[in-house]
N, CA and C atoms of all chains as a GROMACS GRO file, in nm:
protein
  582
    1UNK      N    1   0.084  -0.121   0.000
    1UNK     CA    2   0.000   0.000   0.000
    1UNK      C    3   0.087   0.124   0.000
    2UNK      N    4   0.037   0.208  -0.068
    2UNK     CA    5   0.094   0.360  -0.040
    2UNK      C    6   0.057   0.467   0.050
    3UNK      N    7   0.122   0.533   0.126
    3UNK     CA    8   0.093   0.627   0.236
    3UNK      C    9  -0.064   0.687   0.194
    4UNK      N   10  -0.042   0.753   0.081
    4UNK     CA   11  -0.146   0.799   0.038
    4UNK      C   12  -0.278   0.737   0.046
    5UNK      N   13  -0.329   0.662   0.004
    5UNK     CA   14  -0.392   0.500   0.004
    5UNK      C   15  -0.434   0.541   0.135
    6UNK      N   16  -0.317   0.503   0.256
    6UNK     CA   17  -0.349   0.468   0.413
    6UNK      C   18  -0.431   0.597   0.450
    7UNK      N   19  -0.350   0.706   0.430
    7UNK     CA   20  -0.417   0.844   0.460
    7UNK      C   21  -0.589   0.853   0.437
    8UNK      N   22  -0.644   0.829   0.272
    8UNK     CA   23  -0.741   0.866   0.224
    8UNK      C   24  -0.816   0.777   0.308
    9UNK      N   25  -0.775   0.605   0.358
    9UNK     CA   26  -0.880   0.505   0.375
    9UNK      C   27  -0.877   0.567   0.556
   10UNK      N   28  -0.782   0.612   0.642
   10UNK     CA   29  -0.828   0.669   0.759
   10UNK      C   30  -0.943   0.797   0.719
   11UNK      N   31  -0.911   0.872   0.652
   11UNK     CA   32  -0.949   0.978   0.594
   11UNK      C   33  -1.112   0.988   0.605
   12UNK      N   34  -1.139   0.858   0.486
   12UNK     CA   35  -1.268   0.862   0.474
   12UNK      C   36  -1.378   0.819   0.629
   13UNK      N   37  -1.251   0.739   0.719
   13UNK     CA   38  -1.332   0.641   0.781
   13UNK      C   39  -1.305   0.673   0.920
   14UNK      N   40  -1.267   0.845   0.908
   14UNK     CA   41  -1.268   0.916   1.053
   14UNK      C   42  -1.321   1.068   0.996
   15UNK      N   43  -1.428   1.100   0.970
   15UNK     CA   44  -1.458   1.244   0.887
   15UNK      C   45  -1.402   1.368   0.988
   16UNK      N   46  -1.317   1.468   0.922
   16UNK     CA   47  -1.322   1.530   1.021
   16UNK      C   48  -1.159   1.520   1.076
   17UNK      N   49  -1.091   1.437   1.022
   17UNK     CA   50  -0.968   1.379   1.109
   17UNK      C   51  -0.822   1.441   1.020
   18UNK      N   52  -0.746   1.508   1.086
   18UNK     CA   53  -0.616   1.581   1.036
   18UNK      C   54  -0.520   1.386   1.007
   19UNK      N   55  -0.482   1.375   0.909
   19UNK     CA   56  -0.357   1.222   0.882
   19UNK      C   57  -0.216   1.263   0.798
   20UNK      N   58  -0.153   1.206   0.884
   20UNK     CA   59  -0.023   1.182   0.817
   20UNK      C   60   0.032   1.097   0.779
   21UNK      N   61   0.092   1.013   0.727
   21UNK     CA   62   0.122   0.869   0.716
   21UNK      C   63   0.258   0.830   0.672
   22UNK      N   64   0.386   0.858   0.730
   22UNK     CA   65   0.491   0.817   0.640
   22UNK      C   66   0.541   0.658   0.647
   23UNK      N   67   0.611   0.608   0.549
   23UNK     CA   68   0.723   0.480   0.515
   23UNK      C   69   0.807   0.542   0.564
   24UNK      N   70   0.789   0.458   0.735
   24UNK     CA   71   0.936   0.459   0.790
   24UNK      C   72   1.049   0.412   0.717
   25UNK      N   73   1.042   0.301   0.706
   25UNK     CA   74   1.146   0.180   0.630
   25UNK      C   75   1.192   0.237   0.491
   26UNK      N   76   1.050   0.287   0.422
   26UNK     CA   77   1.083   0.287   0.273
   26UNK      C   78   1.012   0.237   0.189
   27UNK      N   79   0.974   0.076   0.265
   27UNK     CA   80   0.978  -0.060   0.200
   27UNK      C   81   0.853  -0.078   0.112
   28UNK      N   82   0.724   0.042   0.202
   28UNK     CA   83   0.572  -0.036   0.131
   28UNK      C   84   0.560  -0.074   0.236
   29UNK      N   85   0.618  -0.129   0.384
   29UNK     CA   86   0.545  -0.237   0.458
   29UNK      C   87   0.533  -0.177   0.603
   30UNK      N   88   0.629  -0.027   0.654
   30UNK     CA   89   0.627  -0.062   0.757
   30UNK      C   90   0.602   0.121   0.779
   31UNK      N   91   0.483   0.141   0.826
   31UNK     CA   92   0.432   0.291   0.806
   31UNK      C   93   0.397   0.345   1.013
   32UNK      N   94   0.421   0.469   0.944
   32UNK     CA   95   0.379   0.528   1.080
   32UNK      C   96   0.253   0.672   1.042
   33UNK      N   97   0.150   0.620   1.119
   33UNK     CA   98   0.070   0.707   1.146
   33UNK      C   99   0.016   0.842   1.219
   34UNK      N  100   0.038   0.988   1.228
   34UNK     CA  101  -0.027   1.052   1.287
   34UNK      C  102  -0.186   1.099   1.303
   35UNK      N  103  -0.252   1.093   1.371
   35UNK     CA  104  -0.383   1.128   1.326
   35UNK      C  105  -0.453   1.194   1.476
   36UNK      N  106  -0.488   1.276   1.412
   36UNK     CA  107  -0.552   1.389   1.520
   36UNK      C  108  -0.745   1.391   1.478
   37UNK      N  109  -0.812   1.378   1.558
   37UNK     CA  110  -0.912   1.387   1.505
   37UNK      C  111  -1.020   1.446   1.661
   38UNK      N  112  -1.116   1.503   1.668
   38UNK     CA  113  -1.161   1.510   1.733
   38UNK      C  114  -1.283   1.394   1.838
   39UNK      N  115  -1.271   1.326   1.762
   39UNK     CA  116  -1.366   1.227   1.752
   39UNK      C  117  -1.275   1.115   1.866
   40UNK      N  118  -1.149   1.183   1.907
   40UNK     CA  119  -1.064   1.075   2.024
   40UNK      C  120  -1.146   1.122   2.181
   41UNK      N  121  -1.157   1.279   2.154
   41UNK     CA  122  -1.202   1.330   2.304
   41UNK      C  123  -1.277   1.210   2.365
   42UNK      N  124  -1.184   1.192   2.505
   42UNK     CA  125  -1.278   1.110   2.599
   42UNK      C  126  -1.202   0.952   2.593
   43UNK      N  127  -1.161   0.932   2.517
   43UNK     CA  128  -1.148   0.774   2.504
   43UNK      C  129  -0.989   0.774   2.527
   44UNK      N  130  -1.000   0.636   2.563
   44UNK     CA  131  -0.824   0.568   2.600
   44UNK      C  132  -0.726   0.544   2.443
   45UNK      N  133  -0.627   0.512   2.512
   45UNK     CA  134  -0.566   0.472   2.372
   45UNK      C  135  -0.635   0.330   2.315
   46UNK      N  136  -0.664   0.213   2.340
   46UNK     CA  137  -0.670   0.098   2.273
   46UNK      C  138  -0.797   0.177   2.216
   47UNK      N  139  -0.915   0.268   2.239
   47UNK     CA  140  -1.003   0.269   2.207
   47UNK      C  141  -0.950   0.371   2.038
   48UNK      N  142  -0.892   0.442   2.088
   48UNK     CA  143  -0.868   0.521   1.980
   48UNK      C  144  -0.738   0.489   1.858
   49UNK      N  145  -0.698   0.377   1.884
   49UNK     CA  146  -0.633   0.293   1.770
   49UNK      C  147  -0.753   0.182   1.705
   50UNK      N  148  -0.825   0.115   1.830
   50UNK     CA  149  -0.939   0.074   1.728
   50UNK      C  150  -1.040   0.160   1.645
   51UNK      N  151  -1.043   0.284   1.670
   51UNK     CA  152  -1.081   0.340   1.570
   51UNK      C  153  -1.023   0.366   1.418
   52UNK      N  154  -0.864   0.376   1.438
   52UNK     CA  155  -0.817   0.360   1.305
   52UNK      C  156  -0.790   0.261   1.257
   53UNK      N  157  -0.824   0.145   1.336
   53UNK     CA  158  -0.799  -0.047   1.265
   53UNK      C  159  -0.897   0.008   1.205
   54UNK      N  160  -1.021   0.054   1.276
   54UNK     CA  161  -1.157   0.040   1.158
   54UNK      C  162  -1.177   0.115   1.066
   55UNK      N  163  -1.149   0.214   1.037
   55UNK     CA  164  -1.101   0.340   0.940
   55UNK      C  165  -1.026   0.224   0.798
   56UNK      N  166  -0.955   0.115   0.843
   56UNK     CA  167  -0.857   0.053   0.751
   56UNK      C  168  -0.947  -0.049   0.703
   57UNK      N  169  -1.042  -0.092   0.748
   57UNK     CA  170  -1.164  -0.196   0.699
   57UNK      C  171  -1.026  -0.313   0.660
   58UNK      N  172  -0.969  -0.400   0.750
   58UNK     CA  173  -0.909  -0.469   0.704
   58UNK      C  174  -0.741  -0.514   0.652
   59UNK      N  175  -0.733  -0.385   0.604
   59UNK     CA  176  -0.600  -0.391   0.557
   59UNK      C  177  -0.486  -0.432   0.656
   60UNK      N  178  -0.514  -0.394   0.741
   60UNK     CA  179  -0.389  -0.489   0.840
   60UNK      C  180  -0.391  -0.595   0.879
   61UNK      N  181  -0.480  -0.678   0.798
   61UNK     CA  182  -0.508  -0.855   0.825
   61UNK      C  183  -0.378  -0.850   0.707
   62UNK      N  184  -0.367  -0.827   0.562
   62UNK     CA  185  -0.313  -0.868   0.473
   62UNK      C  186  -0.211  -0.769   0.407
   63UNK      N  187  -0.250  -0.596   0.399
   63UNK     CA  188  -0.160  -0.543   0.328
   63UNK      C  189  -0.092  -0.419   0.378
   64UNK      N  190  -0.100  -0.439   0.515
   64UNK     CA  191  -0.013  -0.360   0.574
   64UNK      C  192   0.088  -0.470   0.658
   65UNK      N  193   0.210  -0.464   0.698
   65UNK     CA  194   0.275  -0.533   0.765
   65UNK      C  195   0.247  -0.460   0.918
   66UNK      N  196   0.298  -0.331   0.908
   66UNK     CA  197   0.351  -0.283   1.045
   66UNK      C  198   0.273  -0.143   1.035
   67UNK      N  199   0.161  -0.113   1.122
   67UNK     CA  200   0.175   0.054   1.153
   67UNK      C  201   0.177   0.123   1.290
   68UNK      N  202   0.209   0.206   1.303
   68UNK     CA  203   0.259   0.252   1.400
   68UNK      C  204   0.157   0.360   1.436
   69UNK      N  205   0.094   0.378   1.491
   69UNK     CA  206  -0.037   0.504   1.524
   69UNK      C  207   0.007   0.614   1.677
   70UNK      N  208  -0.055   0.691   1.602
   70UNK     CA  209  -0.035   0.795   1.710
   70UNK      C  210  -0.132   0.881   1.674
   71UNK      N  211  -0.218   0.882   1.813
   71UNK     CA  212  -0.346   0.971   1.812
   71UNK      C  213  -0.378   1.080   1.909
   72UNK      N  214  -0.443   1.180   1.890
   72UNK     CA  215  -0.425   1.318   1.944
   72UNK      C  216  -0.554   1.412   1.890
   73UNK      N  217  -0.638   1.433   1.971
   73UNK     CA  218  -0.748   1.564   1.975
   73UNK      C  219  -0.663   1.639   1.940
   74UNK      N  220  -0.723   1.741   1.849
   74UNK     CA  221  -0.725   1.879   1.802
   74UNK      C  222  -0.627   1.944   1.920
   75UNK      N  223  -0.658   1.952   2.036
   75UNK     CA  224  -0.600   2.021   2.166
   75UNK      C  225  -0.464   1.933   2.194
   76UNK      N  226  -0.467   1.826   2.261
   76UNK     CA  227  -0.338   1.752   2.243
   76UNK      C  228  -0.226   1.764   2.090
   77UNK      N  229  -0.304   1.728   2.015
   77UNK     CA  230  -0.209   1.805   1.893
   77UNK      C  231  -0.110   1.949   1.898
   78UNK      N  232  -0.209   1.998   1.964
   78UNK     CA  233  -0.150   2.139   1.962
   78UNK      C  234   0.035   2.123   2.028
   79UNK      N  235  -0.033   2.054   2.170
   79UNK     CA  236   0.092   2.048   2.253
   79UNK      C  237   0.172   1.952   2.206
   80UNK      N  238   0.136   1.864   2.123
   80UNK     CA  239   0.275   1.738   2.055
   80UNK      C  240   0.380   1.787   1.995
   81UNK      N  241  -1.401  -3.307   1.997
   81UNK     CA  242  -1.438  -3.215   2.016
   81UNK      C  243  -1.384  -3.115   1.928
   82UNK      N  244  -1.419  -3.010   1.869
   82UNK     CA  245  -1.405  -2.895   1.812
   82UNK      C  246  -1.358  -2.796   1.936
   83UNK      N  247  -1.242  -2.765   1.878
   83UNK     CA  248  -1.108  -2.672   1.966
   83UNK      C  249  -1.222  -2.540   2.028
   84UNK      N  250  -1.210  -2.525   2.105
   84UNK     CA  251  -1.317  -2.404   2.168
   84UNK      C  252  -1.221  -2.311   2.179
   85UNK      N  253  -1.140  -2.199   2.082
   85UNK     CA  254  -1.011  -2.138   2.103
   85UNK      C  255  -1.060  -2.044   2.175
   86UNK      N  256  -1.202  -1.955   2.168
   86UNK     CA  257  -1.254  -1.815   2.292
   86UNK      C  258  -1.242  -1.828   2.385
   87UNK      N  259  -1.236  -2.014   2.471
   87UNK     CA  260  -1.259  -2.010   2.576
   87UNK      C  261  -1.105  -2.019   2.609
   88UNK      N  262  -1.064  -2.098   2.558
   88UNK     CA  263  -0.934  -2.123   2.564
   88UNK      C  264  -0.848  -2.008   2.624
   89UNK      N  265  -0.849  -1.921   2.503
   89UNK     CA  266  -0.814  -1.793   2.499
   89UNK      C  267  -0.810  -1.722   2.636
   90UNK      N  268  -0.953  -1.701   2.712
   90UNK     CA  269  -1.037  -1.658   2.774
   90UNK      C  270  -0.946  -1.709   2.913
   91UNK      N  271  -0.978  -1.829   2.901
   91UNK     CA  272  -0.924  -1.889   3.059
   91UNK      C  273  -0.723  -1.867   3.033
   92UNK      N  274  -0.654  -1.875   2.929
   92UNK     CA  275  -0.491  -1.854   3.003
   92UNK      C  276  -0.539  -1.693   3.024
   93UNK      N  277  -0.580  -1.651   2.974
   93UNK     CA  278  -0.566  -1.476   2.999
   93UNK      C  279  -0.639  -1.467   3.136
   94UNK      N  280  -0.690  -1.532   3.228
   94UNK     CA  281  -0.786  -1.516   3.324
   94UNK      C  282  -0.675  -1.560   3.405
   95UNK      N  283  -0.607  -1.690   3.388
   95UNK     CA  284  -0.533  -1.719   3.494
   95UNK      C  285  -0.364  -1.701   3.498
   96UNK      N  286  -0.330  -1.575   3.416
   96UNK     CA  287  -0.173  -1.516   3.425
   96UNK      C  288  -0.219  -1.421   3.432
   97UNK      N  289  -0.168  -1.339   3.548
   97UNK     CA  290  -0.153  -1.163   3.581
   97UNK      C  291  -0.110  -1.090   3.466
   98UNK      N  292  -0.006  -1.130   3.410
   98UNK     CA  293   0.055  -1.097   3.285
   98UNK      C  294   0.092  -1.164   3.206
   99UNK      N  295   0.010  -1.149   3.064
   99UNK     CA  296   0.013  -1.232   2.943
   99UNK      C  297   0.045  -1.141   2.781
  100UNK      N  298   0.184  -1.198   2.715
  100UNK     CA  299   0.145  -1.165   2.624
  100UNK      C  300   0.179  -1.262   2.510
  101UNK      N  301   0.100  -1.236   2.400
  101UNK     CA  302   0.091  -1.294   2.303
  101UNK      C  303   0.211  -1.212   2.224
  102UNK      N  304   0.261  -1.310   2.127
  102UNK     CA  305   0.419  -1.263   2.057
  102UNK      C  306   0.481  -1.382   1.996
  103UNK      N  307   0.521  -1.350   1.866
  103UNK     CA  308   0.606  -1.409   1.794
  103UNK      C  309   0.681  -1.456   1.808
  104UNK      N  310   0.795  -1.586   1.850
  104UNK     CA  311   0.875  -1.622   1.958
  104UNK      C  312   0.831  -1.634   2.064
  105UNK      N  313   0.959  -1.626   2.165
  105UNK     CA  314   0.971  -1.661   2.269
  105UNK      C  315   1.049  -1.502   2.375
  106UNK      N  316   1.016  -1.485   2.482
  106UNK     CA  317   1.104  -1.387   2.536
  106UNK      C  318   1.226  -1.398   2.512
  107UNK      N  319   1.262  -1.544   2.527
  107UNK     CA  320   1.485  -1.529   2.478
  107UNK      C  321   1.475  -1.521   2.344
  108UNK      N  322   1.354  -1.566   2.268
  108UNK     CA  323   1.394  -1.589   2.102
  108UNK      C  324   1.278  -1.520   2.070
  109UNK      N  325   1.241  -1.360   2.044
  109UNK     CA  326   1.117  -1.293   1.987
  109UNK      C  327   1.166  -1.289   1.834
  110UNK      N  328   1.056  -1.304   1.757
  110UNK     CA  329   1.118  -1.315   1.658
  110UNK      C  330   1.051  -1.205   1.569
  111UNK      N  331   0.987  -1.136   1.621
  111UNK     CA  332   0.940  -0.996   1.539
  111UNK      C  333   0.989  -0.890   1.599
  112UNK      N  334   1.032  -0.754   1.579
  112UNK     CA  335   1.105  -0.667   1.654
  112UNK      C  336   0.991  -0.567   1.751
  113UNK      N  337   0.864  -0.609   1.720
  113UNK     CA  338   0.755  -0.523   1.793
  113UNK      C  339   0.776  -0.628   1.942
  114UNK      N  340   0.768  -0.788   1.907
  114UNK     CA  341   0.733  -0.864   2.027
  114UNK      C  342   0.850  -0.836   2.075
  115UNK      N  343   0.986  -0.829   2.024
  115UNK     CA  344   1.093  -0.830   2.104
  115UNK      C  345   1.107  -0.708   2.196
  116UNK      N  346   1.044  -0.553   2.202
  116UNK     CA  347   1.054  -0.437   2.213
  116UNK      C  348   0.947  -0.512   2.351
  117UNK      N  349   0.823  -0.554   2.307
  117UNK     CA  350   0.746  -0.561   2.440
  117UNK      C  351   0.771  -0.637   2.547
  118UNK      N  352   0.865  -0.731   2.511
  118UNK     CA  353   0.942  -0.825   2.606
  118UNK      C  354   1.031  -0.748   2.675
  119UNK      N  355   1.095  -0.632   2.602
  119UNK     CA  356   1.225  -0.570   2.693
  119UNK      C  357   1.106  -0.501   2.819
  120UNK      N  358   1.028  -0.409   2.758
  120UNK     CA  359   0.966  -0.363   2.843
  120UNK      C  360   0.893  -0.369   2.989
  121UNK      N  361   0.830  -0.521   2.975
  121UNK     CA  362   0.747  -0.618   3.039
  121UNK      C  363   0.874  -0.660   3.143
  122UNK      N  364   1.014  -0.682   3.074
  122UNK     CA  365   1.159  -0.717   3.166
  122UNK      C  366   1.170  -0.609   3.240
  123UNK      N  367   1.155  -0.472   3.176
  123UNK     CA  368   1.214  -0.374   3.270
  123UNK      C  369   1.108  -0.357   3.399
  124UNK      N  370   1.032  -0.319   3.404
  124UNK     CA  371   0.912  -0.381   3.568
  124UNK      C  372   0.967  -0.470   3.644
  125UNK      N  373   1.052  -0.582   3.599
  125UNK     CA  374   1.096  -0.700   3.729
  125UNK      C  375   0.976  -0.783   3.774
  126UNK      N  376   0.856  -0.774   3.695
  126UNK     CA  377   0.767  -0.854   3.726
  126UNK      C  378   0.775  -0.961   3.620
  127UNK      N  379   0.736  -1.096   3.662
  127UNK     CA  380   0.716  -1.263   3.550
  127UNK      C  381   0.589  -1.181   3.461
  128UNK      N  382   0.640  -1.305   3.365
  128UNK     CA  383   0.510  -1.241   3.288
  128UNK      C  384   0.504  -1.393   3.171
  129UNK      N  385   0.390  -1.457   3.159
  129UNK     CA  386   0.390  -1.541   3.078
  129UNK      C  387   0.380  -1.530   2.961
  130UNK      N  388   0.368  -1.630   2.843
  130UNK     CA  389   0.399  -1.543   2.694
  130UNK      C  390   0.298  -1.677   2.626
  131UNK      N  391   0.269  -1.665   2.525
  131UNK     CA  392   0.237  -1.719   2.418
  131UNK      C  393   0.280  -1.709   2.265
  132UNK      N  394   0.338  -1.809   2.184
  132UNK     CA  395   0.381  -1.812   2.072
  132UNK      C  396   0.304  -1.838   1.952
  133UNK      N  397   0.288  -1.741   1.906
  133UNK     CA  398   0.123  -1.744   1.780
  133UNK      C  399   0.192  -1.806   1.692
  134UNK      N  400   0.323  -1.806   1.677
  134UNK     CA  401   0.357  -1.878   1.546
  134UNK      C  402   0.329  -2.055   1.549
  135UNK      N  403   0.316  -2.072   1.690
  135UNK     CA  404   0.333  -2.205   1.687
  135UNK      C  405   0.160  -2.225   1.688
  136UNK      N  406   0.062  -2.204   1.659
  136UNK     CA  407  -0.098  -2.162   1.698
  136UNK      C  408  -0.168  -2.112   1.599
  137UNK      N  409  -0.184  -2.137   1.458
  137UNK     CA  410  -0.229  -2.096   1.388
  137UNK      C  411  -0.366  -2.010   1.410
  138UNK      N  412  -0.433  -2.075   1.472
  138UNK     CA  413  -0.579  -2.081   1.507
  138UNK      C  414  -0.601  -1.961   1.625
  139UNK      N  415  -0.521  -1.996   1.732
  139UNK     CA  416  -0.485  -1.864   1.799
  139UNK      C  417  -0.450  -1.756   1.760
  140UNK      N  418  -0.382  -1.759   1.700
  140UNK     CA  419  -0.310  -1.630   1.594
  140UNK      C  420  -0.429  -1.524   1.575
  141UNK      N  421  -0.517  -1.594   1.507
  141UNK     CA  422  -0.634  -1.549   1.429
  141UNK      C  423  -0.755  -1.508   1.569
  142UNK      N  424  -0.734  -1.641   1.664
  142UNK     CA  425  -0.889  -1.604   1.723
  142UNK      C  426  -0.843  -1.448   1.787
  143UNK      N  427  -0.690  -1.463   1.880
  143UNK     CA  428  -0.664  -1.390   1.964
  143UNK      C  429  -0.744  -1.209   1.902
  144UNK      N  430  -0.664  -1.236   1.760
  144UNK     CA  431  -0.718  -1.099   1.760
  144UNK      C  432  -0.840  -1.088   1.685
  145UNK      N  433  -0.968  -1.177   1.686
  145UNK     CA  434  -1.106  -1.141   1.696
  145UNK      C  435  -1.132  -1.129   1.882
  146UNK      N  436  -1.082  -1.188   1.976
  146UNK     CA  437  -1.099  -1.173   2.072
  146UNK      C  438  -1.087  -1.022   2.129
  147UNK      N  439  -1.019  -0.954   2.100
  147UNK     CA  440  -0.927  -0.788   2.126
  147UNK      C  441  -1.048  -0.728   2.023
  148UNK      N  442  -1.081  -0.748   1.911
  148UNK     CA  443  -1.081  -0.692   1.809
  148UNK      C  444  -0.944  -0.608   1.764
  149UNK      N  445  -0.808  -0.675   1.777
  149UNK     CA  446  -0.720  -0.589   1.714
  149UNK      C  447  -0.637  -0.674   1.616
  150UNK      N  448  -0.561  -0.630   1.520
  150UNK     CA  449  -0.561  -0.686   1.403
  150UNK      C  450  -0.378  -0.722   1.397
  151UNK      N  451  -0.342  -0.681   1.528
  151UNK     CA  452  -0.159  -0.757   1.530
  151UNK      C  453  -0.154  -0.796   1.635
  152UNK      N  454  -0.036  -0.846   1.649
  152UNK     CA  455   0.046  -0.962   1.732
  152UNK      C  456   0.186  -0.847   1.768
  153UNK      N  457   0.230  -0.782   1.857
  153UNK     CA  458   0.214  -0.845   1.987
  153UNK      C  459   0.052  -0.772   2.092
  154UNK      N  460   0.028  -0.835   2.158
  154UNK     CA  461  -0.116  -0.819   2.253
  154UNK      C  462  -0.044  -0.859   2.416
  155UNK      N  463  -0.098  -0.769   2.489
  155UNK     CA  464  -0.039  -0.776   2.609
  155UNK      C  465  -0.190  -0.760   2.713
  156UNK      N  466  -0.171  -0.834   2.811
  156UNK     CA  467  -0.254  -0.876   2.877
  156UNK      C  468  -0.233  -0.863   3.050
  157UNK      N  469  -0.325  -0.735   3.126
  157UNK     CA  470  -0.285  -0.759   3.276
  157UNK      C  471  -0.395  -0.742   3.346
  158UNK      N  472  -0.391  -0.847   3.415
  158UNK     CA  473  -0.490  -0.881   3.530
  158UNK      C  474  -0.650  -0.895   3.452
  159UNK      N  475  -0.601  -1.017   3.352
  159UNK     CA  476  -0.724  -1.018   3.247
  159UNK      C  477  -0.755  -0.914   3.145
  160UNK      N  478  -0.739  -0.798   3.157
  160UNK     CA  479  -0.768  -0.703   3.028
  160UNK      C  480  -0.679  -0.665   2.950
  161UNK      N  481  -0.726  -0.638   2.839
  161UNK     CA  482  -0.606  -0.611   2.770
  161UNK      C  483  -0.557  -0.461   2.752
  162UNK      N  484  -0.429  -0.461   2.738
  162UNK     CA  485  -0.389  -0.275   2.769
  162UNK      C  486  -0.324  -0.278   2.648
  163UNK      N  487  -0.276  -0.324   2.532
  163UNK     CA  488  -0.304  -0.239   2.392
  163UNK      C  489  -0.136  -0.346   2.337
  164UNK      N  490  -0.109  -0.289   2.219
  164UNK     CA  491  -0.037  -0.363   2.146
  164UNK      C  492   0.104  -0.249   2.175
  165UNK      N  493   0.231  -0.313   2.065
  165UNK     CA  494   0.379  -0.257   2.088
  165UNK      C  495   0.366  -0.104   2.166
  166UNK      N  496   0.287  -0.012   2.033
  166UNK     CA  497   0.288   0.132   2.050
  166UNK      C  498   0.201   0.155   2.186
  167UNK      N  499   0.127   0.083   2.220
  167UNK     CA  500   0.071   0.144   2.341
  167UNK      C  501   0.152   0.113   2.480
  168UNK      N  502   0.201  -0.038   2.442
  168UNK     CA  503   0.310  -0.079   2.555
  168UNK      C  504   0.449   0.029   2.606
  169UNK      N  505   0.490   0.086   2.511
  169UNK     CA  506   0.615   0.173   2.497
  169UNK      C  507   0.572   0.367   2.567
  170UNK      N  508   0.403   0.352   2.499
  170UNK     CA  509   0.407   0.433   2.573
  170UNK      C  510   0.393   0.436   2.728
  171UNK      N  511   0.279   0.341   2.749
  171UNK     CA  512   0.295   0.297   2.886
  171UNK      C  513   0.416   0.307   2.964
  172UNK      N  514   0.526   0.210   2.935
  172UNK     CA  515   0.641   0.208   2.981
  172UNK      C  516   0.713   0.344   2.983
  173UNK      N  517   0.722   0.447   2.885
  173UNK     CA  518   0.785   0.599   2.885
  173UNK      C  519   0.723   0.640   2.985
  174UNK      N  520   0.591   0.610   3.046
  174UNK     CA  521   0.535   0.764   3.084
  174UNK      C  522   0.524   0.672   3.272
  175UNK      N  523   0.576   0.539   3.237
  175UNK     CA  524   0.621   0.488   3.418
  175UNK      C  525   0.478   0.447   3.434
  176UNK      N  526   0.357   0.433   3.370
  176UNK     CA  527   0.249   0.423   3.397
  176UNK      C  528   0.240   0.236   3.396
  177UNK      N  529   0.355   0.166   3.316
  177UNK     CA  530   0.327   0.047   3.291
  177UNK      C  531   0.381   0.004   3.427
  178UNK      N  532   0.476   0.064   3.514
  178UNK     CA  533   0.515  -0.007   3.631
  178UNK      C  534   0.379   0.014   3.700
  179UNK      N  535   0.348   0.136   3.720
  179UNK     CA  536   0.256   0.161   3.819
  179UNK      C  537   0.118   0.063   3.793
  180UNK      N  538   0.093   0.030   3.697
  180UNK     CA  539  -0.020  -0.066   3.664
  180UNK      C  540   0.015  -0.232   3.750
  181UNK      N  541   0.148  -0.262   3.714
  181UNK     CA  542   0.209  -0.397   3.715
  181UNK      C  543   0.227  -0.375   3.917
  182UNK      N  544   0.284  -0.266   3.950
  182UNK     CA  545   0.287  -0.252   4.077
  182UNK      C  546   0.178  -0.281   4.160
  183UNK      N  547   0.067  -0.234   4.055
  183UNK     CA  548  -0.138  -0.235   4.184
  183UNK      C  549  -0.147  -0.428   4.135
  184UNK      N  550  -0.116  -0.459   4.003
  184UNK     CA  551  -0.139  -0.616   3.956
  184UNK      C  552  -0.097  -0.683   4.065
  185UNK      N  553  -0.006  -0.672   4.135
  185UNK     CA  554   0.112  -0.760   4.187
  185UNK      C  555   0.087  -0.746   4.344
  186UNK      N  556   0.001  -0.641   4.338
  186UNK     CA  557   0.006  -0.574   4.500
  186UNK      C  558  -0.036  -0.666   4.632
  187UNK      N  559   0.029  -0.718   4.701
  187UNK     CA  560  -0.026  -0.828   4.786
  187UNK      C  561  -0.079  -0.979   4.709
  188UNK      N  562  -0.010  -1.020   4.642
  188UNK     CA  563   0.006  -1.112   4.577
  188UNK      C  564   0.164  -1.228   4.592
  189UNK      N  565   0.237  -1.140   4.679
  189UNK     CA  566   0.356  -1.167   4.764
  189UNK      C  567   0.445  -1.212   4.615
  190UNK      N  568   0.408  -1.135   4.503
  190UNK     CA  569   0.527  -1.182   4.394
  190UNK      C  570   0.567  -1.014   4.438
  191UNK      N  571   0.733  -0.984   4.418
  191UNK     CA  572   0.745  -0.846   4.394
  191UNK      C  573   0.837  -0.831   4.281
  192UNK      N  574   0.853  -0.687   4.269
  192UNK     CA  575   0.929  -0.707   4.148
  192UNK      C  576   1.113  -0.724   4.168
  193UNK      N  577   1.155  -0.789   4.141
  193UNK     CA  578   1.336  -0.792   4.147
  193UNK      C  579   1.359  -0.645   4.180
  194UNK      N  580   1.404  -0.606   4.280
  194UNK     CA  581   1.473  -0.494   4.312
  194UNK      C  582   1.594  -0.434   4.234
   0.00000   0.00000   0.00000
C-alpha cells in the first residue's frame, strides 16, 4: 500500500480527522501514522487505535505489515 | 471435540496476571515489535507469561477477533487487555506500565526484582 492510500482510507473512515502517514522503512510495509481527530475526546488509547484499525476496513489482516499510530485531539495536537 | 479457542483464549488470559501474546519466545522474539514488548514487560521486574502465535495458527487469528485488534504483539494484565507494541512503549515511557504492574502484583507476595 501507499501512504497515500493509508491516509485517504483513515481519511474517509474518521470524517473530520487531520492524517499523516509516512514509510518509515521505505519498504511499502512498515508505516507510521499521525492522526488527530476530534472524535478521540474522551477515550483511552486501545479505544482510539481501534478506531483507526476500523477506518482501515481490514488492511492490516493482509496489506499492511507494520503501523505505528499515534493519536491526538485537536487540543493535544496542539501540545505534541 | 471442536477446539473451543474463545474459551481457551479466555481462561490462560484469566489465569496469568501478565500475558502476552508474541512471535517467539522472550529469549527468542522473533518480530522486533514482540521483542521491544518483552524488553519492556523485563524492565518492571515482574514474570510475565507469553504465548507463541507462530506455533498456533488458530490462535493467531482467534486472539485478535478476541481484542478486536488486528496484530500480534497483545499484552494482557490482570485479564484485560492494555493495547499492542505502541501502546506498551508508551505505557512504559510515561512509568504508567510499572505503576499498573505494581497495583497487579500488589499483595500477591510476587514483587518485582529490586
Amino acid at each position: 500500500m501507499t501512504t497515500t492510500e493509508i491516509e485517504a482510507l483513515i481519511r474517509d473512515g474518521m470524517p473530520g480527522s487531520r492524517v499523516e502517514v509516512i514509510d518509515e522503512v521505505g519498504d511499502g510495509n512498515h508505516f507510521r501514522a499521525v492522526v488527530v481527530s476530534p472524535g478521540f475526546a474522551g477515550k483511552g488509547r486501545v479505544e482510539r487505535h481501534q478506531m483507526v484499525y476500523a477506518a482501515l476496513k481490514g488492511a492490516m489482516a493482509d496489506r499492511i505489515h507494520a503501523l505505528s499510530i499515534q493519536t491526538y485531539t485537536p487540543e493535544e495536537g496542539e501540545r505534541a | 471435540m471442536a477446539r473451543e479457542i474463545m474459551k481457551e483464549i479466555h481462561d490462560e488470559i484469566a489465569k496469568n496476571k501478565v500475558l502476552v501474546y508474541m512471535k517467539g519466545t522472550p529469549s527468542f522474539p522473533m518480530c522486533g515489535f514482540s521483542a521491544a514488548v518483552v524488553e519492556a514487560l523485563r524492565d518492571t521486574g515482574y514474570p510475565f507469561a507469553h504465548v507463541n502465535i507462530l506455533e498456533d495458527q488458530e490462535k493467531r487469528e482467534g486472539i485478535k477477533a478476541f481484542s478486536n485488534w488486528p496484530t500480534i504483539p497483545q499484552i494482557y494484565v490482570d485479564g484485560k487487555f492494555v493495547g499492542g507494541c505502541d501502546i506498551l512503549r508508551e505505557l512504559h515511557a510515561s512509568g504508567e506500565l510499572q505503576q499498573m504492574l505494581d497495583k497487579a502484583f500488589a499483595g500477591s507476595g510476587e514483587s518485582a526484582k529490586a
